[in-house]
C-alpha positions as CSV (number, residue, x, y, z in Angstrom):
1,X,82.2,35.9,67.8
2,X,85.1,33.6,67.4
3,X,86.0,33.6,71.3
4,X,82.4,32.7,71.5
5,X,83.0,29.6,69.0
6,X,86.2,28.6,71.2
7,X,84.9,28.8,74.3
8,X,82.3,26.3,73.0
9,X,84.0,23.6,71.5
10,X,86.7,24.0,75.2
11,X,83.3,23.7,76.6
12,X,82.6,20.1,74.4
13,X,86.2,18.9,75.1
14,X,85.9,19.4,78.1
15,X,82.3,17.3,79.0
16,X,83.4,14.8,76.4
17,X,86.6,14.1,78.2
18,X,84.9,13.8,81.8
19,X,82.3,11.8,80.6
20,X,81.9,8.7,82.4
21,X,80.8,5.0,80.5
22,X,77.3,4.4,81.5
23,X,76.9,0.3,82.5
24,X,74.0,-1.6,84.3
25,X,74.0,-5.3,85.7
26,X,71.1,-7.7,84.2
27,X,70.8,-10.9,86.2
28,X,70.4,-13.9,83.5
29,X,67.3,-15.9,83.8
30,X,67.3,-20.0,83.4
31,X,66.5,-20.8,79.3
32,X,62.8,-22.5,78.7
33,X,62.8,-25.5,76.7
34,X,62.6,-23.7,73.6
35,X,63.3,-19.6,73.0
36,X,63.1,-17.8,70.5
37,X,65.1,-14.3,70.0
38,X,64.1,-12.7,66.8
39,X,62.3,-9.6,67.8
40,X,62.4,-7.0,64.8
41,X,64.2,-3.9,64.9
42,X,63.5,-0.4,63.4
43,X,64.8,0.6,60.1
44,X,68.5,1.3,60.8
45,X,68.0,1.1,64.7
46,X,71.5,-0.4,65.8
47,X,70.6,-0.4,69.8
48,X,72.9,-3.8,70.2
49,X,76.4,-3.3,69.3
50,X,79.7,-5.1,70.1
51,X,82.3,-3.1,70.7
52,X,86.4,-3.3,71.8
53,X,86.4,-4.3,75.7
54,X,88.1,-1.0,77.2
55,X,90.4,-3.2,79.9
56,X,94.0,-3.6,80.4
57,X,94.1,-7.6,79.7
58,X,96.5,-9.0,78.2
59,X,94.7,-11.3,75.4
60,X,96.5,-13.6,73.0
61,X,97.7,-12.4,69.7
62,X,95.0,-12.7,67.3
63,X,91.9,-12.6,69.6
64,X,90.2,-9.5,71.1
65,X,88.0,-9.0,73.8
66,X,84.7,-7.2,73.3
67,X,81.9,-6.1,74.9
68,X,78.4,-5.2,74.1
69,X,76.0,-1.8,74.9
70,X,72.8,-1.4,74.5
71,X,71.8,2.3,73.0
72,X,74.8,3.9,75.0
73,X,74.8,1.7,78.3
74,X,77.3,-1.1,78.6
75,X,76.2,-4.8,79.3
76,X,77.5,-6.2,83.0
77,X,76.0,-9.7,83.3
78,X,75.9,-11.0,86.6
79,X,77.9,-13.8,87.2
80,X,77.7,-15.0,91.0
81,X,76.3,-14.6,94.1
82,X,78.1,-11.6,95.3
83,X,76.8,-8.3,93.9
84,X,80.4,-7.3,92.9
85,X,80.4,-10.4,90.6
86,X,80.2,-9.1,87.3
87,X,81.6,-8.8,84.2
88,X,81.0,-6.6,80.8
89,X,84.4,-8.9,79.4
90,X,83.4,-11.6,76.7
91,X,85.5,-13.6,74.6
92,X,83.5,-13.7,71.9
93,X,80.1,-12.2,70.8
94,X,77.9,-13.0,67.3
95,X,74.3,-12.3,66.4
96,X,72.8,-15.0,65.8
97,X,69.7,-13.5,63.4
98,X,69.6,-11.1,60.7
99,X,67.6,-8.1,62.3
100,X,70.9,-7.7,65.3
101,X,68.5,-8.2,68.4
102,X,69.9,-11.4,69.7
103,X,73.4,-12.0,70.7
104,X,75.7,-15.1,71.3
105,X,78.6,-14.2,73.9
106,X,80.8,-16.4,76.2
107,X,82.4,-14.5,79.2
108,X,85.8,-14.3,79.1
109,X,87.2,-16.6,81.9
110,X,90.3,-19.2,82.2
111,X,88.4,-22.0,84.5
112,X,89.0,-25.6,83.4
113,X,85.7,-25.9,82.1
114,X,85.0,-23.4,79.3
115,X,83.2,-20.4,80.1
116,X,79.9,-19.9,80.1
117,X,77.2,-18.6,77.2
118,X,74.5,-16.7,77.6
119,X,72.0,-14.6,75.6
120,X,71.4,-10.9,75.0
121,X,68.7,-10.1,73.3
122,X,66.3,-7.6,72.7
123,X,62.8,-8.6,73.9
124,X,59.4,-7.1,74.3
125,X,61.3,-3.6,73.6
126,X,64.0,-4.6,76.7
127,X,67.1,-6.0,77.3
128,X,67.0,-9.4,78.3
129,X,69.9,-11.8,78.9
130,X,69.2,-15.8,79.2
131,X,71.7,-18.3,80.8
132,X,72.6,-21.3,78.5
133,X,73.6,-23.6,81.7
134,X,72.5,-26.7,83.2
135,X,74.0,-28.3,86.1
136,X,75.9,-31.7,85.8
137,X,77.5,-33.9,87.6
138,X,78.5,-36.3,84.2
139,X,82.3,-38.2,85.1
140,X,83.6,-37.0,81.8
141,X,82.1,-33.2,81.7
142,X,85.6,-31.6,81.6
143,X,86.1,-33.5,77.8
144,X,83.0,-33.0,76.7
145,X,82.1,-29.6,77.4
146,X,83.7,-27.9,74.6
147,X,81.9,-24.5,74.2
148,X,80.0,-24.0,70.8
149,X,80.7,-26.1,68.6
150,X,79.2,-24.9,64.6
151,X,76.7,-27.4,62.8
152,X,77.2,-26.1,59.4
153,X,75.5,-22.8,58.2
154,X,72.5,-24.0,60.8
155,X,73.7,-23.2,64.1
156,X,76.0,-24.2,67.5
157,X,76.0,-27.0,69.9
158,X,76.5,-25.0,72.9
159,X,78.6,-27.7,75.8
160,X,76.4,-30.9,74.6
161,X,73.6,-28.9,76.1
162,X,72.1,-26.3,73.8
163,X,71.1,-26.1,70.0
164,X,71.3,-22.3,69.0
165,X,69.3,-21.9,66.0
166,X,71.2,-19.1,63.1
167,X,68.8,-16.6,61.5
168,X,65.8,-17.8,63.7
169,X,67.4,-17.1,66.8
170,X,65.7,-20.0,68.1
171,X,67.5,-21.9,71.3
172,X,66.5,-25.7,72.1
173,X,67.3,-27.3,75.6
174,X,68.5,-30.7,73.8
175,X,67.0,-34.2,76.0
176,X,69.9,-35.9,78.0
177,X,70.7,-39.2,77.8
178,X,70.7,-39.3,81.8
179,X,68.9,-36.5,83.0
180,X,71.5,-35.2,85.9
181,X,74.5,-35.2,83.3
182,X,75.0,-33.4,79.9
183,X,75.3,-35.6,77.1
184,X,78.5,-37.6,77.3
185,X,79.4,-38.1,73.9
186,X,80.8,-36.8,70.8
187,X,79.2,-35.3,68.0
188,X,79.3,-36.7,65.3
189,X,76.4,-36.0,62.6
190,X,73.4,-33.9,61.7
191,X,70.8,-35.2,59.8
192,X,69.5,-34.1,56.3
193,X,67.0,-31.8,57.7
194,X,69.3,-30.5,60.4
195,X,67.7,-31.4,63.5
196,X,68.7,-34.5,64.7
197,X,72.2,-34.7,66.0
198,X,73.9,-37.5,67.1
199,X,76.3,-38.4,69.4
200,X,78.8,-41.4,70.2
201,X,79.3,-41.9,73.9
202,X,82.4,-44.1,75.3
203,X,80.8,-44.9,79.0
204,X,77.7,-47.0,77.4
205,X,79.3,-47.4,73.9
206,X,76.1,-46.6,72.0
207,X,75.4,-43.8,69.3
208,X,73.0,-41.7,71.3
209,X,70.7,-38.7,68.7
210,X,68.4,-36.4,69.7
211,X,66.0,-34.3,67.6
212,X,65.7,-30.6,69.1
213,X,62.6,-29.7,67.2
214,X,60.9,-32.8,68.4
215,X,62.5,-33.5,71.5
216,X,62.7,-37.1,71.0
217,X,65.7,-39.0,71.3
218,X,66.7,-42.4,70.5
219,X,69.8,-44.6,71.7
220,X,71.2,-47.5,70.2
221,X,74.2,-49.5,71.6
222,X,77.0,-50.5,70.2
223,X,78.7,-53.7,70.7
224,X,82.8,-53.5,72.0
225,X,83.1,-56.1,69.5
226,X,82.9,-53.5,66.6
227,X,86.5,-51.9,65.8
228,X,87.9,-48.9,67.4
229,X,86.8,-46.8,64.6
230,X,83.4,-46.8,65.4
231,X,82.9,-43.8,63.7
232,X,84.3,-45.4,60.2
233,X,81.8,-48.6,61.1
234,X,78.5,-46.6,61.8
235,X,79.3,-44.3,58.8
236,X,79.5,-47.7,56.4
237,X,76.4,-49.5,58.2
238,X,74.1,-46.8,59.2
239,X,71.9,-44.7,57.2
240,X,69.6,-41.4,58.4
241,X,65.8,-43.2,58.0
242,X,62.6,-41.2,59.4
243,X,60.0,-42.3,61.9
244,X,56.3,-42.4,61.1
245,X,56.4,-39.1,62.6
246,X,59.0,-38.2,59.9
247,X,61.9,-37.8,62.4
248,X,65.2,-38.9,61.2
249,X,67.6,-41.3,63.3
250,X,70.6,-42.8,62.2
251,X,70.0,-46.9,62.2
252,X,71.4,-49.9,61.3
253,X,70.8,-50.8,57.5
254,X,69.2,-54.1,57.0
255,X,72.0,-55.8,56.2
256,X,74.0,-55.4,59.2
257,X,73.7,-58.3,61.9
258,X,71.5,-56.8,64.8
259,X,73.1,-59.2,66.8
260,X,75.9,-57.1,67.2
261,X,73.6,-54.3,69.0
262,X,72.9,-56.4,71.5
């Protein structure tokens, strides 16, 4: 009985040890205006998980590469034309809603911009992965495309050209001041109800916002007469006030000479 019993568990060692990692390559899809990636999941179901990227890379001390399976298959997302062009390697990886079926990940990748984002989620009961990427051709892309930046608790600007949405997994395509170029500006502010976030750009010196929800934007210039702190300036003179519509923009208090807009 006991040779039985060992030549068993040999028998285990032995498949577990030549048992390959199982991986399959999704293709992302462009983002629609507005996603959302909350689909429940079953009581203690844990299909999504990020796990230690099982590589050779050298990362630097204090970060980790990961990446993420699905049941017991291992993400590849397709990242170029060629069908070799893949990668399962991310730099980072964060669910972005409570039930685990949606997940924030950048590719790991040392171009001069920063990396791409994209978004696995579970969706209609299958993997899905989304592209947060829109072409540009903006002078100053290289400065202002700066990966996800966090709003708070409420969610990430994703490269000036995304608004990922914590808890509701919910992804807005923000409106562009120019339509060929991501917004070139700096952000700056959120309003009190979190969805209006503005921006101050250099090239047309004005304090550009845009409300994801709505997707209504408003710009207002800024005179290079005001001081070099222009953040300091519109901080003192401009105050969040709603539209008829109730969207909030930041605008020049009453007091301040509109003159100086012009």
């Amino acid at each position: 009985m006991k040779k039985v019993l060992y030549l068993f568990a040999f028998s285990a060692i032995l498949y577990s040890c030549g048992k390959k990692d199982i991986s399959a390559t999704y293709t992302p899809r462009p983002l629609t205006v507005t996603e959302k990636f909350n689909e429940s999941a079953e009581p203690g179901d844990s299909a999504l998980r990020v796990v230690k990227y099982k590589g050779e890379e050298k990362v630097p001390a204090g970060s980790e590469l990961v990446s993420v399976t699905y049941r017991d298959t291992i993400v590849n997302i397709k990242i170029g034309d060629k069908d070799s062009a893949a990668t399962a390697k991310f730099a980072s990886a964060q669910f972005i809603n409570t039930q685990k079926t949606a997940l924030l990940v950048q590719i790991a990748d040392n171009s001069g911009l920063k990396a791409p984002y994209f978004i696995i989620a579970i969706k209609d009961k299958k993997l899905d992965v989304a592209s947060l990427y829109r072409a540009s051709n903006g002078k100053m892309d290289l400065e202002f495309t700066k990966g996800a930046i966090a709003v708070g608790r409420n969610g990430f600007l994703i490269n000036n050209d995304f608004f990922v949405a914590n808890v509701t997994a919910k992804v807005y395509v923000l409106k562009r001041q120019k339509p060929e170029e991501r917004i070139q500006g700096e952000f700056i502010a959120n309003s009190p109800d979190k969805t209006t976030l503005a921006f101050l750009t250099s090239q047309t010196s004005s304090l550009y916002q845009v409300n994801y929800v709505a997707n209504e934007a408003l710009d207002l210039p800024i005179s290079k007469a005001v001081s070099s702190d222009v953040y300091r300036y519109v901080q003192k003179n401009f105050s969040w006030q709603p539209t008829a519509g109730g969207v909030y923009f930041f605008k020049p208090d009453k007091i301040v000479d509109i003159s100086a807009f012009k």
